[in-house]
N, CA, C and O atoms as a GROMACS GRO file, in nm:
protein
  344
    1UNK      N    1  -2.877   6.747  -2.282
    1UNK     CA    2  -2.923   6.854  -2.198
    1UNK      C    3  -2.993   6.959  -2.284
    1UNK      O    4  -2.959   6.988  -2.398
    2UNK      N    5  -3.085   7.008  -2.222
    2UNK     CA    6  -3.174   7.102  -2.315
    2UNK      C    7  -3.120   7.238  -2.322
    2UNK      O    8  -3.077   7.299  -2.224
    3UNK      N    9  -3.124   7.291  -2.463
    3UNK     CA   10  -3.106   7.456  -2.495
    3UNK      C   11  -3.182   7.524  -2.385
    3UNK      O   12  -3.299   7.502  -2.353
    4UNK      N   13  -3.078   7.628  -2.322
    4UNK     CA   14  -3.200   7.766  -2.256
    4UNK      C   15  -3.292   7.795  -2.363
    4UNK      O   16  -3.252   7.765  -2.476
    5UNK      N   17  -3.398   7.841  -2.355
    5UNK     CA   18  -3.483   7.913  -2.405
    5UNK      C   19  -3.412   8.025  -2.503
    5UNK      O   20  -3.403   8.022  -2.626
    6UNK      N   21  -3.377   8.100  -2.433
    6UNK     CA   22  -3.270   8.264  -2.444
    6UNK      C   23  -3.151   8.236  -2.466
    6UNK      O   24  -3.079   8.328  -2.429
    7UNK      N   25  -3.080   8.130  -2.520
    7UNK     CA   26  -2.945   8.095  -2.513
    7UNK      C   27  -2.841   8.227  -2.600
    7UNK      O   28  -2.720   8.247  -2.604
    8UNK      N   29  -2.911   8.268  -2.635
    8UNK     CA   30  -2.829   8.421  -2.741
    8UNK      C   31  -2.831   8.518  -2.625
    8UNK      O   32  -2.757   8.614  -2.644
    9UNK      N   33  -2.900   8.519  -2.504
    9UNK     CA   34  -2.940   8.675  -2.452
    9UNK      C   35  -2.853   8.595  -2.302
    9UNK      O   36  -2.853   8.487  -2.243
   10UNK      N   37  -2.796   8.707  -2.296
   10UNK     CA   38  -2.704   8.750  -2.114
   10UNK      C   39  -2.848   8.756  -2.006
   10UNK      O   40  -2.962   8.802  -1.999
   11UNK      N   41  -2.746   8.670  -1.931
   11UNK     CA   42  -2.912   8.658  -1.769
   11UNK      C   43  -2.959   8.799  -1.742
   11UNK      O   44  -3.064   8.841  -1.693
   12UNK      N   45  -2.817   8.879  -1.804
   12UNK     CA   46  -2.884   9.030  -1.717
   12UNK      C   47  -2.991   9.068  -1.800
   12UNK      O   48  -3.097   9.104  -1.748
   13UNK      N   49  -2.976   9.066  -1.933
   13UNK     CA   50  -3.043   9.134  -2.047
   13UNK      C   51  -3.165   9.064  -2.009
   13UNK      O   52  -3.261   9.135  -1.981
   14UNK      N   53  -3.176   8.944  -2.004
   14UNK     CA   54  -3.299   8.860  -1.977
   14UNK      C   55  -3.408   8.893  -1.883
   14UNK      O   56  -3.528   8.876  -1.906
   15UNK      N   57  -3.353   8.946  -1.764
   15UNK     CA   58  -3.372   8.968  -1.656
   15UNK      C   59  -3.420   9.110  -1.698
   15UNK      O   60  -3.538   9.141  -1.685
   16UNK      N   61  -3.352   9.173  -1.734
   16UNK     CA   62  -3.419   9.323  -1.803
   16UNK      C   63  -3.545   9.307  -1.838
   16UNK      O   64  -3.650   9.339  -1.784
   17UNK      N   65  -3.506   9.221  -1.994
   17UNK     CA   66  -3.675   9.187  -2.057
   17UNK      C   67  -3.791   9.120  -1.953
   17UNK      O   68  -3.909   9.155  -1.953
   18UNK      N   69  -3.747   9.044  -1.886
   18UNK     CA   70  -3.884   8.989  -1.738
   18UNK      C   71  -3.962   9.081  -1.678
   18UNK      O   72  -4.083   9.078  -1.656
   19UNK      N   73  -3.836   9.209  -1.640
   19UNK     CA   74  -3.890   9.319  -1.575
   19UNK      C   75  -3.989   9.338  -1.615
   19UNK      O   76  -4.097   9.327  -1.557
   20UNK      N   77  -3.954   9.388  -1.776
   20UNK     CA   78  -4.052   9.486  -1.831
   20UNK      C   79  -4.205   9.433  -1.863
   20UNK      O   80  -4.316   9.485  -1.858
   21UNK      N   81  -4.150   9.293  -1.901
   21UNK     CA   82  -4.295   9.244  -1.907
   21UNK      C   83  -4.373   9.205  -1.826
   21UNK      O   84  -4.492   9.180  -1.850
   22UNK      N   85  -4.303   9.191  -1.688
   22UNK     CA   86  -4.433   9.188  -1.523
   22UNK      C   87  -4.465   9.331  -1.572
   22UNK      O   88  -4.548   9.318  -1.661
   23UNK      N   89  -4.436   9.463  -1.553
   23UNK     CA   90  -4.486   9.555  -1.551
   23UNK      C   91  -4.528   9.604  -1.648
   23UNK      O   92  -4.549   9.725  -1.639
   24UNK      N   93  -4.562   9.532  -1.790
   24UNK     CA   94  -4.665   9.577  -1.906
   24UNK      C   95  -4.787   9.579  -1.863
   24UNK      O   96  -4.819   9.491  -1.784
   25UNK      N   97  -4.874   9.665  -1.896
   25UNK     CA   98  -5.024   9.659  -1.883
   25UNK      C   99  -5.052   9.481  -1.947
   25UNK      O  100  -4.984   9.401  -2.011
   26UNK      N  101  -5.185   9.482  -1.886
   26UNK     CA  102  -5.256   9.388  -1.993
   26UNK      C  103  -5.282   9.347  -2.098
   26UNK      O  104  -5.259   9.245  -2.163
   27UNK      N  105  -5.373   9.503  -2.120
   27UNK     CA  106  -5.363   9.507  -2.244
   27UNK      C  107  -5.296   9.522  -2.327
   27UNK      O  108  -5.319   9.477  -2.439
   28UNK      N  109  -5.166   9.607  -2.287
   28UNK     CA  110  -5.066   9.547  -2.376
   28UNK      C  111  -5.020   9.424  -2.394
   28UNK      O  112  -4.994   9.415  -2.514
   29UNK      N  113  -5.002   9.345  -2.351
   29UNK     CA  114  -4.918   9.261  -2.358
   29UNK      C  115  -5.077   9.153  -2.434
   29UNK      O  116  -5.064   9.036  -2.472
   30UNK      N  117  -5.153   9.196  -2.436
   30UNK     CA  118  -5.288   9.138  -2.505
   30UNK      C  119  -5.297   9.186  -2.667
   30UNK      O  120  -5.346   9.114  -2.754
   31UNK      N  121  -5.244   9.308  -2.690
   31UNK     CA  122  -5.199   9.441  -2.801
   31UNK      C  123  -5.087   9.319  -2.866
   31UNK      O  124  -5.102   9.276  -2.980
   32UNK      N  125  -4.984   9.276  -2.782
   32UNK     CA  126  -4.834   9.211  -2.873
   32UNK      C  127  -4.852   9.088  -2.932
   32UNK      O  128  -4.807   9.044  -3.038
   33UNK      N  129  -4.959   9.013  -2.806
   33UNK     CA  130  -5.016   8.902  -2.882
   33UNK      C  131  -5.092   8.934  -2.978
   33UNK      O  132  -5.001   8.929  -3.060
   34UNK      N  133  -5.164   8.957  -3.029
   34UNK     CA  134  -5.229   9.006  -3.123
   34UNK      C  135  -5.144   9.025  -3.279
   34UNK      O  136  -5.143   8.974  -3.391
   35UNK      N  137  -5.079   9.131  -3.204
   35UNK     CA  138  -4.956   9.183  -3.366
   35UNK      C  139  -4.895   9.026  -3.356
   35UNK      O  140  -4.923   8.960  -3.457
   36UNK      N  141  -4.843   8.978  -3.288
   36UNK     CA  142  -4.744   8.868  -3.309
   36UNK      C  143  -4.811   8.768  -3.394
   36UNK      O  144  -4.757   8.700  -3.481
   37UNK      N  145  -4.994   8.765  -3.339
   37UNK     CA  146  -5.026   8.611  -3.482
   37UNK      C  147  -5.098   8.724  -3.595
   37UNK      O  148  -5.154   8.668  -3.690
   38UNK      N  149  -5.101   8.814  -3.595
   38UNK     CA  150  -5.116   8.882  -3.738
   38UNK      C  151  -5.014   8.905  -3.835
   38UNK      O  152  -5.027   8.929  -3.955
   39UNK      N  153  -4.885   8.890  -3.748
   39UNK     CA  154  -4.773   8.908  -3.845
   39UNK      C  155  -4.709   8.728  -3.878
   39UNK      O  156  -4.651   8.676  -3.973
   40UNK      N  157  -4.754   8.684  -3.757
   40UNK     CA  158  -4.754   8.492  -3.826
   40UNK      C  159  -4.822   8.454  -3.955
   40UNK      O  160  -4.787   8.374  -4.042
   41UNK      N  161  -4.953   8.552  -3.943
   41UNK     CA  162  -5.072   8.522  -4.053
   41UNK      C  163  -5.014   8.614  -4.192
   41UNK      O  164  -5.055   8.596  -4.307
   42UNK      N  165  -4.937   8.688  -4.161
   42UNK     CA  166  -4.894   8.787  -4.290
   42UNK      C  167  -4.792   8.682  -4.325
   42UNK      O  168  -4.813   8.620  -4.429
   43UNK      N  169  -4.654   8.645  -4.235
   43UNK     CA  170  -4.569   8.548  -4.331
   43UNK      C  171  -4.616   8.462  -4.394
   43UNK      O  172  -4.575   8.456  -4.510
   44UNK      N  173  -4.710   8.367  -4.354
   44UNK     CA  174  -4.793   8.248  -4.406
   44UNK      C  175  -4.871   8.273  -4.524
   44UNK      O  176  -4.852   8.208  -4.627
   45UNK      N  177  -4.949   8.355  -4.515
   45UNK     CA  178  -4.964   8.471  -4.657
   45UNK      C  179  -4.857   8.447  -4.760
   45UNK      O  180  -4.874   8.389  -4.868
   46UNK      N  181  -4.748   8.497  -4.717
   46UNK     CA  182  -4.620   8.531  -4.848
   46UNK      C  183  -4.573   8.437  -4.902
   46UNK      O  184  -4.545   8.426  -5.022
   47UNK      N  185  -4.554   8.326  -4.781
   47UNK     CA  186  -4.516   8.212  -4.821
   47UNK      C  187  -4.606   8.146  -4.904
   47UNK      O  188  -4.553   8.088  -4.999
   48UNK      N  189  -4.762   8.137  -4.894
   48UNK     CA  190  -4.866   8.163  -5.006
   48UNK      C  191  -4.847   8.126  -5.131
   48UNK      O  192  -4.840   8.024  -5.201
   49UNK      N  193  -4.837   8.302  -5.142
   49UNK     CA  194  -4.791   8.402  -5.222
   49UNK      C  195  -4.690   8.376  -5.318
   49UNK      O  196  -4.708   8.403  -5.436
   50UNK      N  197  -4.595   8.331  -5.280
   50UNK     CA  198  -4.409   8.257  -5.328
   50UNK      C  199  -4.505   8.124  -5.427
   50UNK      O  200  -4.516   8.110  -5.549
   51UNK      N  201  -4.552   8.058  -5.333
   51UNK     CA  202  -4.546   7.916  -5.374
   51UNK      C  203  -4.668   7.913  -5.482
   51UNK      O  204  -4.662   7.826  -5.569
   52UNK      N  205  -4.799   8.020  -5.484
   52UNK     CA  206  -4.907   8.035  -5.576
   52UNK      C  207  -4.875   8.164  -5.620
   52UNK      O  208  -4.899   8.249  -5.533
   53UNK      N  209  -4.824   8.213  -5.735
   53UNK     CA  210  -4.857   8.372  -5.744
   53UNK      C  211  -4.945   8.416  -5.824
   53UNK      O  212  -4.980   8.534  -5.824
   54UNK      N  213  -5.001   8.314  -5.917
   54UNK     CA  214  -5.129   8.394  -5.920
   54UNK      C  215  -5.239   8.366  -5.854
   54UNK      O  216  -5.337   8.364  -5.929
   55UNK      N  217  -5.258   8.348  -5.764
   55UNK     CA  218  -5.362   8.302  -5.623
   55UNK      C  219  -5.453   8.451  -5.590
   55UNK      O  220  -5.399   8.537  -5.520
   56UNK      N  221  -5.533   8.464  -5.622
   56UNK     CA  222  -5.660   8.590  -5.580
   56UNK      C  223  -5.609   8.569  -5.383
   56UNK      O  224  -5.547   8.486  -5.316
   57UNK      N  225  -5.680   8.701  -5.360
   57UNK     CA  226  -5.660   8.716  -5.233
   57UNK      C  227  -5.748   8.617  -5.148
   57UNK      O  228  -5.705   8.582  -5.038
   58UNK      N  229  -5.880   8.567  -5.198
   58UNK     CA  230  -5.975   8.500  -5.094
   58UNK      C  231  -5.872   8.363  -5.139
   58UNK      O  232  -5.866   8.287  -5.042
   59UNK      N  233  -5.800   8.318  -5.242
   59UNK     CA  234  -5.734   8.195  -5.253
   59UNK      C  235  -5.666   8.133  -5.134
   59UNK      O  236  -5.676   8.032  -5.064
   60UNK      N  237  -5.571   8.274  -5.146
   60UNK     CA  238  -5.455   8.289  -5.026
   60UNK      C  239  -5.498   8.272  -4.880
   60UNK      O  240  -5.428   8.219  -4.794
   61UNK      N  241  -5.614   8.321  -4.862
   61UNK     CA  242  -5.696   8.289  -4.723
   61UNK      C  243  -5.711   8.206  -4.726
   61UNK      O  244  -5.667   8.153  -4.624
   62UNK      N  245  -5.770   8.117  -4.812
   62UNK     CA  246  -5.817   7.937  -4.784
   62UNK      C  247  -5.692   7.878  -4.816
   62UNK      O  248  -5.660   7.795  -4.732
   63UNK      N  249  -5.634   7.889  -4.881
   63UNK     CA  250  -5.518   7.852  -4.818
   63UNK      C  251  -5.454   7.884  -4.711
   63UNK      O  252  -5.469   7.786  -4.638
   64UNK      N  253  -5.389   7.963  -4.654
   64UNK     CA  254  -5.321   7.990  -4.481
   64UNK      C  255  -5.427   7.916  -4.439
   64UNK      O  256  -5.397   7.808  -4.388
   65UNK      N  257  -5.558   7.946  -4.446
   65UNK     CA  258  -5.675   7.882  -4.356
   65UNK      C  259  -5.626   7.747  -4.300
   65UNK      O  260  -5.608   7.708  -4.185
   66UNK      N  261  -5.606   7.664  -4.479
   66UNK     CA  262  -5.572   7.507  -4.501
   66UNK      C  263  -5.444   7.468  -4.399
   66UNK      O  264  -5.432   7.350  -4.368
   67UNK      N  265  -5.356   7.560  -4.352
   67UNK     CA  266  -5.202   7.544  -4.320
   67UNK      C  267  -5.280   7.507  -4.135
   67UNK      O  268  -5.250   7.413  -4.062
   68UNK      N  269  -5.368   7.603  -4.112
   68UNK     CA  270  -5.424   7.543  -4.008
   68UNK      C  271  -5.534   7.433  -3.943
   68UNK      O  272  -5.534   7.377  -3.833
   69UNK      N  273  -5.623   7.427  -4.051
   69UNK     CA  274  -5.727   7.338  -4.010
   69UNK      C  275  -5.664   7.237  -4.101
   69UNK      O  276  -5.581   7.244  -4.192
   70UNK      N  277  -5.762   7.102  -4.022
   70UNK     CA  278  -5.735   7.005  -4.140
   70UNK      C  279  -5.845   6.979  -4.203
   70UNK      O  280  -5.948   7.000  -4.140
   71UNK      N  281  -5.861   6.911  -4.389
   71UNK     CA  282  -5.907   6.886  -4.447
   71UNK      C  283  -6.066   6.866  -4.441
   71UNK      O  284  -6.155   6.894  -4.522
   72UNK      N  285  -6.067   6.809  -4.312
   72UNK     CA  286  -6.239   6.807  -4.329
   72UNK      C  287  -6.293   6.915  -4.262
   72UNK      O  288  -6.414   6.933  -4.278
   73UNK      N  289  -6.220   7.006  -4.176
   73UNK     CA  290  -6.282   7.108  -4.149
   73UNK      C  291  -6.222   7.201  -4.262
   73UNK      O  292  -6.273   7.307  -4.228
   74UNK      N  293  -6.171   7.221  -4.338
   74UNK     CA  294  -6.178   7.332  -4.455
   74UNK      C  295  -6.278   7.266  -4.514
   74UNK      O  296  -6.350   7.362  -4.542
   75UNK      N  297  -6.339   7.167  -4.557
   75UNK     CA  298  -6.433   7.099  -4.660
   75UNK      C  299  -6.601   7.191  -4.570
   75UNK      O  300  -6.691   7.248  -4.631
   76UNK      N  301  -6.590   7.176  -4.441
   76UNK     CA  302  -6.740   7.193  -4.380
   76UNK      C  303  -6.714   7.342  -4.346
   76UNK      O  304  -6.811   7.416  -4.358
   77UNK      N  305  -6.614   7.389  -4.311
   77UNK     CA  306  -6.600   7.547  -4.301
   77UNK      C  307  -6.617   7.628  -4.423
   77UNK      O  308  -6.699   7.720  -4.436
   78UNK      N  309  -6.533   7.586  -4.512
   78UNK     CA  310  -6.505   7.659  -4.653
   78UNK      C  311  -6.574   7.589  -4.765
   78UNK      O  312  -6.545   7.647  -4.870
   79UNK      N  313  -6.648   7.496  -4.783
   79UNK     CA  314  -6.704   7.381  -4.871
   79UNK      C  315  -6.535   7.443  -4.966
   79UNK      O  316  -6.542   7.545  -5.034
   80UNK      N  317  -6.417   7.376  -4.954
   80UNK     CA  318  -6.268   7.424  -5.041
   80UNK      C  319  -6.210   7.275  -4.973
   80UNK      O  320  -6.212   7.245  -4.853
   81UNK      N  321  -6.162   7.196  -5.083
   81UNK     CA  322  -6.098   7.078  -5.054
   81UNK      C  323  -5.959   7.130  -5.084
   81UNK      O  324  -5.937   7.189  -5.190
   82UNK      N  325  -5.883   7.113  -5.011
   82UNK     CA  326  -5.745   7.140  -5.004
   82UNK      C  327  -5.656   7.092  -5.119
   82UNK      O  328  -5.578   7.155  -5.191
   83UNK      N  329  -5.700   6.931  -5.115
   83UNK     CA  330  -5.648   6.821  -5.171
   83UNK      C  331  -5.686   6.858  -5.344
   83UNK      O  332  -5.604   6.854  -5.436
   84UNK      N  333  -5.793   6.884  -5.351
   84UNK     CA  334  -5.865   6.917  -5.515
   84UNK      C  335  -5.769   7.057  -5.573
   84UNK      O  336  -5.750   7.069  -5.694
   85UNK      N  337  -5.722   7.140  -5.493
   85UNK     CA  338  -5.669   7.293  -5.563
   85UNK      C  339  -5.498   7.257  -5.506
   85UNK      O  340  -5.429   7.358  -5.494
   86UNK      N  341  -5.430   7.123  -5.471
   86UNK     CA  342  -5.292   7.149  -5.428
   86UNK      C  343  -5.202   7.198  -5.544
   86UNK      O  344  -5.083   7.224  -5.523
   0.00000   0.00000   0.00000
């Protein structure tokens, strides 16, 4: 049988959070998405970061980049072979 979603959070609490988010603006809730994959793109960064530390900052970009595209589109996007700098 499958996990709730919310299995940590009480129906009421849940039910709280639903509220609030039918009644967020748009744009907010356009605002959270936003922060939410910029702060995906900052961990992915660190984790980077951990695993290369001396990696220049444009490194670290083609890399996270690499975590998303695959190989032949970093090769025609970035002329950066993934495989050549692992």
């Amino acid at each position: 049988m499958p996990q709730p979603l919310y299995s940590d959070t009480t129906p009421e609490a849940l039910s709280v959070w639903l509220e609030l988010l039918r009644k967020m603006p748009e744009g907010e809730k356009l605002a959270s998405v936003f922060e939410m994959i910029d702060f995906a793109r900052q961990m992915a960064a660190a984790g980077v970061r951990m695993r290369y530390p001396e990696a220049s900052d444009g490194e670290v970009d083609l890399r996270v980049a690499a975590l998303y595209l695959n190989r032949e589109e970093m090769i025609r996007v970035y002329r950066w072979d993934p495989q050549e700098h692992a």
